[in-house]
VMD Tcl script that builds the backbone (N, CA, C; Angstrom):
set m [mol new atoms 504]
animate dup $m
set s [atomselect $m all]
$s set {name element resname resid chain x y z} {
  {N N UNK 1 A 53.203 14.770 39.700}
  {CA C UNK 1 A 52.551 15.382 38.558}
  {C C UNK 1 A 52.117 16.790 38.951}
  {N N UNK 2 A 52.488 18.122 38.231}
  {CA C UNK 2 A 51.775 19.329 38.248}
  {C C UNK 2 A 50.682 19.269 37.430}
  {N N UNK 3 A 50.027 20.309 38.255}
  {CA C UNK 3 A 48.579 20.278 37.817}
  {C C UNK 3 A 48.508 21.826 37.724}
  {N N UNK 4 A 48.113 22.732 36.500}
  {CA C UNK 4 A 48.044 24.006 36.028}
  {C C UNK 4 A 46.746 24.365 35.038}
  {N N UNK 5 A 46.330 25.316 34.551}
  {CA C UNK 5 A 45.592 25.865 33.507}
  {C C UNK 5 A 46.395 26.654 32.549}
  {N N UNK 6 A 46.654 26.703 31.341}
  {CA C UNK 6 A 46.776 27.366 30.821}
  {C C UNK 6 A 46.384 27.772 28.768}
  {N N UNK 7 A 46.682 28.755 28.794}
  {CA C UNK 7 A 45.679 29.201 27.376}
  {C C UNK 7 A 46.474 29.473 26.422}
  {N N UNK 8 A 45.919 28.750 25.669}
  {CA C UNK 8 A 46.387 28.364 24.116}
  {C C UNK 8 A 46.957 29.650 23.369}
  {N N UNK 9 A 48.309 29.932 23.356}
  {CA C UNK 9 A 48.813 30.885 22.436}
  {C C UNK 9 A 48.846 30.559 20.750}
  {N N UNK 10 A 49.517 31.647 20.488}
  {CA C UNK 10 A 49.622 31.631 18.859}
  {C C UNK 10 A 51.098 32.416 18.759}
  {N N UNK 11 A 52.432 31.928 17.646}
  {CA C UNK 11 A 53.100 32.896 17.401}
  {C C UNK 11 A 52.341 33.489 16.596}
  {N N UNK 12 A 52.956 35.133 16.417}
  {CA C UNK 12 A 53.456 36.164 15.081}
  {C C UNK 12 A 54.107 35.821 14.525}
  {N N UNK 13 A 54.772 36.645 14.029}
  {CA C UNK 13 A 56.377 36.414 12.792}
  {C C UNK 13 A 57.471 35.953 13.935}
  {N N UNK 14 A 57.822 34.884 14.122}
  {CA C UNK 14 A 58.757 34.149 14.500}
  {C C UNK 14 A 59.213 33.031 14.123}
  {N N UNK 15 A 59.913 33.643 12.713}
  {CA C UNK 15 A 60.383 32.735 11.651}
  {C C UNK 15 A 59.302 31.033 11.914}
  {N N UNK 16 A 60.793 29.860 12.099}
  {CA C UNK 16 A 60.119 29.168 12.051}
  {C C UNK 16 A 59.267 28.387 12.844}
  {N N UNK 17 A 59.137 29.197 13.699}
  {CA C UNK 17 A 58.005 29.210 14.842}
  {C C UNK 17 A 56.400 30.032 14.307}
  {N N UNK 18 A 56.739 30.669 13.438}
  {CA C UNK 18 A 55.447 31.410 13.206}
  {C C UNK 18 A 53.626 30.938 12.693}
  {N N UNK 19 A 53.137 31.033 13.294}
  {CA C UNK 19 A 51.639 30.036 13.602}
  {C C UNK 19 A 51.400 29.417 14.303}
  {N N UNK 20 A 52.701 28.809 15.054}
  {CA C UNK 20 A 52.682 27.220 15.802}
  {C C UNK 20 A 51.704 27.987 16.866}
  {N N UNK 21 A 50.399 26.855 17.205}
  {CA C UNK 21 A 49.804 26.968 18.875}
  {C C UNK 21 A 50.914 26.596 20.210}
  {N N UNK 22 A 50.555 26.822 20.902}
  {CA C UNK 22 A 51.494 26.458 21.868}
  {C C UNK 22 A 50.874 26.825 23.352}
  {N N UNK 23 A 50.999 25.970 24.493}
  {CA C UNK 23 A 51.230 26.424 25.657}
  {C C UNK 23 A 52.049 26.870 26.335}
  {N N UNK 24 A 52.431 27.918 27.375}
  {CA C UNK 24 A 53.490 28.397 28.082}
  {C C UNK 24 A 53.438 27.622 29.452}
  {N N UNK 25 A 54.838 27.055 29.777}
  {CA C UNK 25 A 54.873 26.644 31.316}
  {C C UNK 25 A 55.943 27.314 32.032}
  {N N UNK 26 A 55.005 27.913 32.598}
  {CA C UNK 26 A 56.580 28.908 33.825}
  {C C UNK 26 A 57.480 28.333 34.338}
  {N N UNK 27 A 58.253 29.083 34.099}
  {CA C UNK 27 A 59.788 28.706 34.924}
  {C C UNK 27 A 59.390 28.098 36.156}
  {N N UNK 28 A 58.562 28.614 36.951}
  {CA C UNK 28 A 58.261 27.519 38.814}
  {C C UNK 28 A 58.032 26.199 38.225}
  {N N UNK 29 A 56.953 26.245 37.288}
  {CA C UNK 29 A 56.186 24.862 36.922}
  {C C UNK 29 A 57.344 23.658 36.785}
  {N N UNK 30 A 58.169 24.787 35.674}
  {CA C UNK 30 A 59.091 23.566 34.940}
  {C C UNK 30 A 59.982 23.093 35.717}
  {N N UNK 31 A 60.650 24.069 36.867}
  {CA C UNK 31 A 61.626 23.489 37.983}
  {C C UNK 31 A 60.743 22.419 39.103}
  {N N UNK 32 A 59.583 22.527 39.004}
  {CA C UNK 32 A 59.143 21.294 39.729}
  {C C UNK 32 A 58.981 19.816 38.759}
  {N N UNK 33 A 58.806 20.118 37.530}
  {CA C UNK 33 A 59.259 19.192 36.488}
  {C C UNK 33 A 60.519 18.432 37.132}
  {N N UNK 34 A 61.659 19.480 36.632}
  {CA C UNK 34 A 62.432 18.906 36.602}
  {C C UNK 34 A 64.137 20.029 36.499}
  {N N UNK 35 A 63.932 19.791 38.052}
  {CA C UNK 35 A 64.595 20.926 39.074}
  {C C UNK 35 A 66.076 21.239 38.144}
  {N N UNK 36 A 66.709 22.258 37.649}
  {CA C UNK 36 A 67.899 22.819 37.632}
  {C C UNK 36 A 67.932 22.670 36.173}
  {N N UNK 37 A 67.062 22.232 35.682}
  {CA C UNK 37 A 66.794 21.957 34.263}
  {C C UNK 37 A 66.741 23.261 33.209}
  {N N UNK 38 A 67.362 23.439 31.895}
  {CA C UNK 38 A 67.414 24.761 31.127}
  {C C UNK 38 A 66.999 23.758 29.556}
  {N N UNK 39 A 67.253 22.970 29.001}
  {CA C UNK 39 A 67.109 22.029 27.990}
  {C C UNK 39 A 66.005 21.665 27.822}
  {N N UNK 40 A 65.889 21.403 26.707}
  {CA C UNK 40 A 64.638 20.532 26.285}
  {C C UNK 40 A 64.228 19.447 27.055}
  {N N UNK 41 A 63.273 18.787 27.145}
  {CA C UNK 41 A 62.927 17.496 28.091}
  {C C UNK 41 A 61.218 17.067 27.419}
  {N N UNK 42 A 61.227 15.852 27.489}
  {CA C UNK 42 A 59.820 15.241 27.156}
  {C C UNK 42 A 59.184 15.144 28.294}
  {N N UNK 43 A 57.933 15.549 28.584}
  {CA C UNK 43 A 56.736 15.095 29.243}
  {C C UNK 43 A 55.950 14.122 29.032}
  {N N UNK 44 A 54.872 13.581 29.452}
  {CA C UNK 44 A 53.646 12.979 29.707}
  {C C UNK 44 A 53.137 13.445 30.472}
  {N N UNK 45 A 51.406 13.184 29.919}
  {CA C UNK 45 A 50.463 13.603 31.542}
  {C C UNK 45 A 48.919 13.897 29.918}
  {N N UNK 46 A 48.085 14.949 30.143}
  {CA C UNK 46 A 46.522 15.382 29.871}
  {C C UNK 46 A 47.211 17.085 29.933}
  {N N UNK 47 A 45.882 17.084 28.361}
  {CA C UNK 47 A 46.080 18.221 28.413}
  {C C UNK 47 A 44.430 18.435 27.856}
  {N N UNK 48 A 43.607 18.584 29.366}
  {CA C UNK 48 A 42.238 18.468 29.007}
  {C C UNK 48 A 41.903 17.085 29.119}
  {N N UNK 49 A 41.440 16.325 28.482}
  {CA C UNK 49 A 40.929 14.828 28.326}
  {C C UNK 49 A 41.889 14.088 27.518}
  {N N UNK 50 A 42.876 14.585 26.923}
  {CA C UNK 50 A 43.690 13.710 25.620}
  {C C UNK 50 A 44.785 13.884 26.180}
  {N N UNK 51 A 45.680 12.398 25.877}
  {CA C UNK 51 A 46.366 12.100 26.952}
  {C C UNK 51 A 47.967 12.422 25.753}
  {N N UNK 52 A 48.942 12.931 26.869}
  {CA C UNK 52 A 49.886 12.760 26.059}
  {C C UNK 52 A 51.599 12.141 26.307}
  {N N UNK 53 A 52.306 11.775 25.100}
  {CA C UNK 53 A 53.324 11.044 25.571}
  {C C UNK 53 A 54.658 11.277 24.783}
  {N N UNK 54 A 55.586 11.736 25.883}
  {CA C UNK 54 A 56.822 11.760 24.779}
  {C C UNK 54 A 56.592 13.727 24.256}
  {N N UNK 55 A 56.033 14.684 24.670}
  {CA C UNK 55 A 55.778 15.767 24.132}
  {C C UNK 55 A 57.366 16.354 24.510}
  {N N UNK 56 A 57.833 17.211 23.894}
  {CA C UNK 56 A 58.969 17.744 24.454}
  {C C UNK 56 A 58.504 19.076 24.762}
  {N N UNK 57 A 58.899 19.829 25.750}
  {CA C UNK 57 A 58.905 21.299 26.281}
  {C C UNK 57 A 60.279 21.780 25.829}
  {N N UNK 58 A 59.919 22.841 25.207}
  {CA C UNK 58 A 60.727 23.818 24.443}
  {C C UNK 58 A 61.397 24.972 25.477}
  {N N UNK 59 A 62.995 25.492 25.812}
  {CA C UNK 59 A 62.986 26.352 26.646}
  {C C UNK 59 A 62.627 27.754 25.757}
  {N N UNK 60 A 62.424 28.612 26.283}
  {CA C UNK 60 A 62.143 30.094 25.958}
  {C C UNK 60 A 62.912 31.210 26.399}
  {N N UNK 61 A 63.202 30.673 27.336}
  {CA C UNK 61 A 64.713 31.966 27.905}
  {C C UNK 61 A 63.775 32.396 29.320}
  {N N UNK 62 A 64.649 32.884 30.249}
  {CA C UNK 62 A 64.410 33.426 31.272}
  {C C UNK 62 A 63.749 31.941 32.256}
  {N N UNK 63 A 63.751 30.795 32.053}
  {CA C UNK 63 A 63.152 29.361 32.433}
  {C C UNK 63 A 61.675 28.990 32.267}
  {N N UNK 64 A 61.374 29.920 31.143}
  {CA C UNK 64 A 59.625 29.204 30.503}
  {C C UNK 64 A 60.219 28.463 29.483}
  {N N UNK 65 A 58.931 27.571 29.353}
  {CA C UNK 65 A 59.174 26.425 28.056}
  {C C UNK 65 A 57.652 26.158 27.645}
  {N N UNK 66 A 57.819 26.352 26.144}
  {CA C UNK 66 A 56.225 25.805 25.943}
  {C C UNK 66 A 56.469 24.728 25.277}
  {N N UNK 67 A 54.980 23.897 25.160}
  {CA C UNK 67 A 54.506 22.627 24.405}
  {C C UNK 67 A 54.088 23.292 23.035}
  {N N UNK 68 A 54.452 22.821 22.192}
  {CA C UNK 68 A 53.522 22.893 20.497}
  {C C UNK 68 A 52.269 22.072 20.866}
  {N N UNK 69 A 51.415 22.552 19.980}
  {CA C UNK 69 A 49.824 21.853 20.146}
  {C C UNK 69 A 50.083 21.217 18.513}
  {N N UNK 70 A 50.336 20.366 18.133}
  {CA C UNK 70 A 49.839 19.903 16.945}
  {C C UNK 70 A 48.442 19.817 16.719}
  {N N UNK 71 A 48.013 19.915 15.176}
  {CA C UNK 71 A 46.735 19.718 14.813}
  {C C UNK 71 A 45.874 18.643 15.387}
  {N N UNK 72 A 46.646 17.691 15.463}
  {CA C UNK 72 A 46.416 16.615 15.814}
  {C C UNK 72 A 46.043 16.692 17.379}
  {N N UNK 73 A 46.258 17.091 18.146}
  {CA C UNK 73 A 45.854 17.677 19.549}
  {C C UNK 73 A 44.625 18.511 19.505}
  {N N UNK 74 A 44.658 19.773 19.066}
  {CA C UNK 74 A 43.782 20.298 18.778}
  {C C UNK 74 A 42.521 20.509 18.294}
  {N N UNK 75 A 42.794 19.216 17.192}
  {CA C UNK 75 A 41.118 18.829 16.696}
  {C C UNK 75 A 40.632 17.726 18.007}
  {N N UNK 76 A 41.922 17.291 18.733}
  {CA C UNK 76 A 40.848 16.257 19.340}
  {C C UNK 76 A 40.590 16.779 21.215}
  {N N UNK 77 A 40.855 17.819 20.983}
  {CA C UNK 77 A 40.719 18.849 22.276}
  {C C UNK 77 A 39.979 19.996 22.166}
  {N N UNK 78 A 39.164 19.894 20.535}
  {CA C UNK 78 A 38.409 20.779 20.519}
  {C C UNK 78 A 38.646 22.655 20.525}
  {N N UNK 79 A 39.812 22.556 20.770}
  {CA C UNK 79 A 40.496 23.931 20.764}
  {C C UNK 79 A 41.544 24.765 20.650}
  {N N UNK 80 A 41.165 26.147 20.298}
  {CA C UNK 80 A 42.587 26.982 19.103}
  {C C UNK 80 A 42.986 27.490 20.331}
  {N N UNK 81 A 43.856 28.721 19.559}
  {CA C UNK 81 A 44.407 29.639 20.054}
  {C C UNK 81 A 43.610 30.916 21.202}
  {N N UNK 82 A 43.543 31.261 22.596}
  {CA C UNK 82 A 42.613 31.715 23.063}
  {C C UNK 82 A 42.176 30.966 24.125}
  {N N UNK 83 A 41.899 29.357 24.031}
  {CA C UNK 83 A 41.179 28.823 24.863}
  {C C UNK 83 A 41.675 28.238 25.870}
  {N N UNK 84 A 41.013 27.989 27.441}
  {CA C UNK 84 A 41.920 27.455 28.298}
  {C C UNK 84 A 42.241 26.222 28.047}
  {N N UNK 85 A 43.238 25.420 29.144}
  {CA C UNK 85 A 43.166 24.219 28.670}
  {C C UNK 85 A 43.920 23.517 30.553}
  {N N UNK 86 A 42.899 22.718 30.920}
  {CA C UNK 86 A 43.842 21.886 31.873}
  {C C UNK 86 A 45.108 21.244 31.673}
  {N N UNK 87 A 46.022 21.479 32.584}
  {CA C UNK 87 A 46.968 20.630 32.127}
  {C C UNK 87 A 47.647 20.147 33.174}
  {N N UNK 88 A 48.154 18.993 32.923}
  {CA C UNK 88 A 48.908 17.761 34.184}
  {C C UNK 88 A 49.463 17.009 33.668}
  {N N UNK 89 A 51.299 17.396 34.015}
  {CA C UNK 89 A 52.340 16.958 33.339}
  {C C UNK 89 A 53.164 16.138 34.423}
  {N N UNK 90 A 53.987 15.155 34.203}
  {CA C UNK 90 A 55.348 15.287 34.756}
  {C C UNK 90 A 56.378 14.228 33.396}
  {N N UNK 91 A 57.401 14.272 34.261}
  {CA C UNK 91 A 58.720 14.354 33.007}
  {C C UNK 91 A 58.623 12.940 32.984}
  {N N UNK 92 A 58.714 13.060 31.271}
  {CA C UNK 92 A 58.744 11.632 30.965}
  {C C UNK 92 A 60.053 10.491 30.588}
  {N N UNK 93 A 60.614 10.329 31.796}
  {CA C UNK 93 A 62.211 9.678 31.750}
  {C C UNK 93 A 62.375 8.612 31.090}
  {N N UNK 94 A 61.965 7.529 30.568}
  {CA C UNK 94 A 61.813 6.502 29.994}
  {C C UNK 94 A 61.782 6.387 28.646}
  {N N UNK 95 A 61.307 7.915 28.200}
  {CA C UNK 95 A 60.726 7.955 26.694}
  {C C UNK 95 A 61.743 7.579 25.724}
  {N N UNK 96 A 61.290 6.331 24.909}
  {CA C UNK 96 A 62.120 5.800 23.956}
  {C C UNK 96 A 61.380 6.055 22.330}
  {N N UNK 97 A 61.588 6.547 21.666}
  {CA C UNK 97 A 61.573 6.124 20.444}
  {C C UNK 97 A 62.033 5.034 19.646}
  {N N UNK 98 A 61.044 3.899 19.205}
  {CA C UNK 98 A 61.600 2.279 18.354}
  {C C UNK 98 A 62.142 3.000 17.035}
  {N N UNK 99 A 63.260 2.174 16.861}
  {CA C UNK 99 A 64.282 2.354 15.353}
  {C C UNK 99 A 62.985 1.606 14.556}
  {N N UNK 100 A 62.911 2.055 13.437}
  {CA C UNK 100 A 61.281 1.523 12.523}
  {C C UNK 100 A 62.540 0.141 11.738}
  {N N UNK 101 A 61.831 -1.091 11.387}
  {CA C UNK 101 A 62.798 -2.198 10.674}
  {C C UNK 101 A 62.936 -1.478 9.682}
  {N N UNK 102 A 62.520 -1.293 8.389}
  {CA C UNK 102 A 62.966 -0.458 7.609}
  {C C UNK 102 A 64.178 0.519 7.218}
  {N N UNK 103 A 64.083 1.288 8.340}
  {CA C UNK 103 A 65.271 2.052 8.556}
  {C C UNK 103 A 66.185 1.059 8.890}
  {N N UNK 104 A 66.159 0.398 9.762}
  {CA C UNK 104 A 67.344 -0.566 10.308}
  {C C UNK 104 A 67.968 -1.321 9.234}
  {N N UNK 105 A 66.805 -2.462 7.971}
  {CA C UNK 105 A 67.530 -2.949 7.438}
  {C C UNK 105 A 68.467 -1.960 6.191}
  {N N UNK 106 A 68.162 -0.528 5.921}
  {CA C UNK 106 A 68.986 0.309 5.451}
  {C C UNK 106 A 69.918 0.435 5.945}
  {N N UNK 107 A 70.065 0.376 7.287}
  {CA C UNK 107 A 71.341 1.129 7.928}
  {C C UNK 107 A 72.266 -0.789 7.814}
  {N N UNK 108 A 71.518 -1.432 7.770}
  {CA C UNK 108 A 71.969 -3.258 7.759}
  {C C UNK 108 A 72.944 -2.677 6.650}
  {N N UNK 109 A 72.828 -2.021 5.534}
  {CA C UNK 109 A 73.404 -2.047 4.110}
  {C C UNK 109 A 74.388 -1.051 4.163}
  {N N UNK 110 A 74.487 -0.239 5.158}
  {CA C UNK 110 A 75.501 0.869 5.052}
  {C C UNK 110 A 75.852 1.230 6.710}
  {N N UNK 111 A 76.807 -0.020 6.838}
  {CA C UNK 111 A 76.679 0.173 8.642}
  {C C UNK 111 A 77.311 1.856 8.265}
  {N N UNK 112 A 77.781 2.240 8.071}
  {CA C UNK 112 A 79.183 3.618 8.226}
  {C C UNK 112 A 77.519 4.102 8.624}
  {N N UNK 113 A 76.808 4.565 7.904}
  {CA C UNK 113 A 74.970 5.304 7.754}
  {C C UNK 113 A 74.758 5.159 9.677}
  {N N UNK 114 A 74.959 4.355 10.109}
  {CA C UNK 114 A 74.267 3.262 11.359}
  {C C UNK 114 A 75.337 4.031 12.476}
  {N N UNK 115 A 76.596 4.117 12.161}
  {CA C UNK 115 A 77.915 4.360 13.140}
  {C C UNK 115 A 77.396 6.165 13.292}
  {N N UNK 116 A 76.917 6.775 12.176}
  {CA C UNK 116 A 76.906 8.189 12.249}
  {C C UNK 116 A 75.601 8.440 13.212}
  {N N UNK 117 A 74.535 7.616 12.295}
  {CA C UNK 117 A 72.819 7.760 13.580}
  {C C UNK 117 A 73.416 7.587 14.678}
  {N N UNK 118 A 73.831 6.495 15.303}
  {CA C UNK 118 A 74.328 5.886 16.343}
  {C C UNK 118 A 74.985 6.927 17.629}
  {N N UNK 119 A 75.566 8.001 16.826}
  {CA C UNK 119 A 76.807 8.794 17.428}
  {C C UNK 119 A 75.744 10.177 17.690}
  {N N UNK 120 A 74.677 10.141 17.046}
  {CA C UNK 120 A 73.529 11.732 17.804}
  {C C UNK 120 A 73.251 11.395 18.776}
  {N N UNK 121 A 72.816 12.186 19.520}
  {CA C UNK 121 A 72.165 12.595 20.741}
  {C C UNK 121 A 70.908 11.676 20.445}
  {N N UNK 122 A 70.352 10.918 21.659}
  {CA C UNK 122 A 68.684 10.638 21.369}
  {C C UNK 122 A 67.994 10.918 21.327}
  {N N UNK 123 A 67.759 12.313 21.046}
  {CA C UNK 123 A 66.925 13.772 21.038}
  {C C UNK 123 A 66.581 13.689 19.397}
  {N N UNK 124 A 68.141 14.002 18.858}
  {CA C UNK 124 A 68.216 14.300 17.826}
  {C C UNK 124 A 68.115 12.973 16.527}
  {N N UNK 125 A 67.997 11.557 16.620}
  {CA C UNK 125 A 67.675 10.216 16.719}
  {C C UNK 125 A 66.309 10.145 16.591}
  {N N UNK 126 A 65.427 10.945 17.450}
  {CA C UNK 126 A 64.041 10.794 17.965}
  {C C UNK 126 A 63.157 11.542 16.371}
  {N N UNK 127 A 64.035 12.745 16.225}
  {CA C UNK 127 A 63.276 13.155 14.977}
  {C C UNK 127 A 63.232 12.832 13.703}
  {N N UNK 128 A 64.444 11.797 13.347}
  {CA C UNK 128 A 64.416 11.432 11.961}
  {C C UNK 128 A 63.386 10.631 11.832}
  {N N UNK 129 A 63.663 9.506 13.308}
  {CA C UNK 129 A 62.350 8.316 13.023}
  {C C UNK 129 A 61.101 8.991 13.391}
  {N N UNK 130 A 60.585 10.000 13.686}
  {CA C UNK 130 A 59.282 10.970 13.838}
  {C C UNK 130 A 59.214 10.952 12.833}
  {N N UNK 131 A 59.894 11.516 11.952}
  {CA C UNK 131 A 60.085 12.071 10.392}
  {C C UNK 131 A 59.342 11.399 9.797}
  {N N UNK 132 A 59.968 10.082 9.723}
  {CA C UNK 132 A 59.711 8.388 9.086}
  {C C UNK 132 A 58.565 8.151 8.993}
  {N N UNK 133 A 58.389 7.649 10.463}
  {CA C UNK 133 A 57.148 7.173 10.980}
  {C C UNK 133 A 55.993 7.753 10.808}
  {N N UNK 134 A 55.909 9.763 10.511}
  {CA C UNK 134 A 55.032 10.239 10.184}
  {C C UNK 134 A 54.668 10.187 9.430}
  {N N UNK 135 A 55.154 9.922 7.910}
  {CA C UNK 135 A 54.515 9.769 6.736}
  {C C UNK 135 A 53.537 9.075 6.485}
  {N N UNK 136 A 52.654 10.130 5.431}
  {CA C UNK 136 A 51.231 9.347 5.346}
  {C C UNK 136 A 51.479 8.180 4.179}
  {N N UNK 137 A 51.982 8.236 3.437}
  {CA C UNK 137 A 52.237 7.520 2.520}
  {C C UNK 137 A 53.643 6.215 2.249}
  {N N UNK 138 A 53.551 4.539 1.663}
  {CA C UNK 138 A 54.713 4.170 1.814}
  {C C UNK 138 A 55.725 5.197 1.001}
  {N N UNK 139 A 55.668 5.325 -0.161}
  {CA C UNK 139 A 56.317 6.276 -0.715}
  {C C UNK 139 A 56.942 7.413 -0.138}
  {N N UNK 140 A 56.420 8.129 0.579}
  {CA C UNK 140 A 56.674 9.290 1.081}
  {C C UNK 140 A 57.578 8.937 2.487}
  {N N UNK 141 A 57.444 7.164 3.041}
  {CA C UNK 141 A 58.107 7.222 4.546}
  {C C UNK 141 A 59.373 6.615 3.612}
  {N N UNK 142 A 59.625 6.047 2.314}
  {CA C UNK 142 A 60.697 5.623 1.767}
  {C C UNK 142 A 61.317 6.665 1.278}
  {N N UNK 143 A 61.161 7.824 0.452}
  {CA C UNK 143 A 61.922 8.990 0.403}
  {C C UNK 143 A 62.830 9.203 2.054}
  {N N UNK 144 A 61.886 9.384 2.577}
  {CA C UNK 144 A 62.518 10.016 3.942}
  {C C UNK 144 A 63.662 8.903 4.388}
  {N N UNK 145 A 63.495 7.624 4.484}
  {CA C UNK 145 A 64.479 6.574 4.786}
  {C C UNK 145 A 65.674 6.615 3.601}
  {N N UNK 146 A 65.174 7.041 2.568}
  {CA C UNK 146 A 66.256 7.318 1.697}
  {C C UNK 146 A 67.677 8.737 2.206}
  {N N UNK 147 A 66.465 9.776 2.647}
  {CA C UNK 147 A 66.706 11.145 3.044}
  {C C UNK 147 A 67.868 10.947 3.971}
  {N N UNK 148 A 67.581 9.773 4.791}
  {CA C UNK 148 A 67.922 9.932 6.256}
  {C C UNK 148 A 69.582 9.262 6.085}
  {N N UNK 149 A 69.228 8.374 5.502}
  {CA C UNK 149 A 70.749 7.479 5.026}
  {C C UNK 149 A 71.606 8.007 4.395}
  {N N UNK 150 A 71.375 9.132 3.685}
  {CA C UNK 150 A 72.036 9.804 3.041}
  {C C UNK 150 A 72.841 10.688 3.660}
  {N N UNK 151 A 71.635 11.570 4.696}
  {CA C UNK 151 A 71.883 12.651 5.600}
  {C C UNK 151 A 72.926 12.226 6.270}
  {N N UNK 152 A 73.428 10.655 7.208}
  {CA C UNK 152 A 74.171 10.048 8.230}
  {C C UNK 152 A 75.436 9.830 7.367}
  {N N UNK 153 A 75.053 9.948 5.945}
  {CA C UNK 153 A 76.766 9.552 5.292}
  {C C UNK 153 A 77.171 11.103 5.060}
  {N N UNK 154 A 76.308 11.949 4.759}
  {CA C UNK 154 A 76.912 13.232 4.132}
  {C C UNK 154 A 77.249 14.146 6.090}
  {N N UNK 155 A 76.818 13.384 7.546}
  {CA C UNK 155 A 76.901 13.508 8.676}
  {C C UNK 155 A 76.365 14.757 8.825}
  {N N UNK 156 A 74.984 14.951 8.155}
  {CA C UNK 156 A 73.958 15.968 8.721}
  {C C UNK 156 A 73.640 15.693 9.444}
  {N N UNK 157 A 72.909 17.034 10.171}
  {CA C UNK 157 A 72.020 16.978 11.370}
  {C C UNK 157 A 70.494 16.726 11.063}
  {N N UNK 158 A 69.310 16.870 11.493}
  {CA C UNK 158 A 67.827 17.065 10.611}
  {C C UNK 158 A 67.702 18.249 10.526}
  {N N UNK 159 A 68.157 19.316 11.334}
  {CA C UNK 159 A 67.648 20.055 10.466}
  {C C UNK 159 A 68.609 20.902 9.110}
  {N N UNK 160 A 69.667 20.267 9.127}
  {CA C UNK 160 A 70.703 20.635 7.834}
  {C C UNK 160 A 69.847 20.014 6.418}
  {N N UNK 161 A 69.825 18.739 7.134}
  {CA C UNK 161 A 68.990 17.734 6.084}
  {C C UNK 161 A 67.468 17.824 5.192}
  {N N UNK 162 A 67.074 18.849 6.538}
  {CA C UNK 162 A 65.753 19.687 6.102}
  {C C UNK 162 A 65.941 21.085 4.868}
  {N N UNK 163 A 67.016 21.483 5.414}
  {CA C UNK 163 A 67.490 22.642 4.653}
  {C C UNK 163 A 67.842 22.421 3.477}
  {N N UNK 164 A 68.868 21.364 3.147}
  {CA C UNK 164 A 69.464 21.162 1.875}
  {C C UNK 164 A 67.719 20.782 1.214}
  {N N UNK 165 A 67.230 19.735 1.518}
  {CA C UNK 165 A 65.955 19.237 1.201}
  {C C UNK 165 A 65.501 20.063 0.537}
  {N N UNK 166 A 65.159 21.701 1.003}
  {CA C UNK 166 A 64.268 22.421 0.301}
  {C C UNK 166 A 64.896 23.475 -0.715}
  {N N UNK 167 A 65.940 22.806 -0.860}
  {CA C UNK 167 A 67.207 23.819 -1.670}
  {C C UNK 167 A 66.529 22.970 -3.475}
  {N N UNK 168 A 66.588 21.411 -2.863}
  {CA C UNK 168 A 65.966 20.798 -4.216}
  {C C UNK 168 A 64.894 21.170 -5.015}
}
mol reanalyze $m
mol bondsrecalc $m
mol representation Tube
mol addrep $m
């Protein structure tokens, strides 16, 4: 596990990055992560007192990668953009995301839907059921299971699926 400090950024205008909080982890940090590495990768470890799991580190070019701070981090870490923050990571190899039943018995009804999920990356797998699973509402996680089945027959990606989405 590395053990570092670092302080809570903010983008500017960087499209759709723009607002997100975020931490920066240097290129040294991240090669002790997880040596020869340029890709995305999930962590675990504290960031401050709140523990975290499954976070992915974003690359940035030149071998930095930052973490997004969701709101959800932030209110319960007490802090924005500006402030320090302990942090103690290492790579989280194991990290699985569960297929939600729901989704499954959809994809039960349209294996072809099931053969296309099936055939992404588990990266890219990881965010539809994020998607899902995030919804505050049943309504709102059944749109998205609708979204998603659709997306695997028409063989979008999420974020194509996001795009057409806001075309509606």
């Amino acid at each position: 596990m590395v053990q570092f400090n670092a302080m809570i950024l903010q983008f500017g205008e960087q499209g759709e990055k723009t607002g997100w909080r975020y931490i920066e982890v240097p290129a040294d940090i991240a090669q002790q992560l997880k040596p020869g590495n340029k890709k995305s990768f999930r962590v675990k470890g504290m960031l401050d007192n709140y523990a975290i799991s499954g976070c992915a580190l974003l690359p940035m070019g030149e071998g930095k990668f930052i973490i997004p701070l969701k709101t959800e981090i932030r209110k319960s870490i007490h802090k924005e953009a500006g402030a320090m923050l302990a942090v103690k990571l290492e790579e989280h190899k194991d990290f699985k995301v569960e297929m939600p039943a729901d989704l499954q018995d959809c994809f039960d009804f349209d294996p072809e839907a099931l053969v296309q999920f099936n055939s992404l990356p588990m990266s890219h797998r990881n965010y539809f059921i994020k998607w899902i699973t995030d919804a505050k509402t049943s309504e709102t996680r059944a749109k998205r299971i609708i979204n998603t089945v659709n997306a695997m027959l028409r063989k979008w990606s999420y974020n194509v699926m996001i795009r057409e989405m806001k075309k509606e």
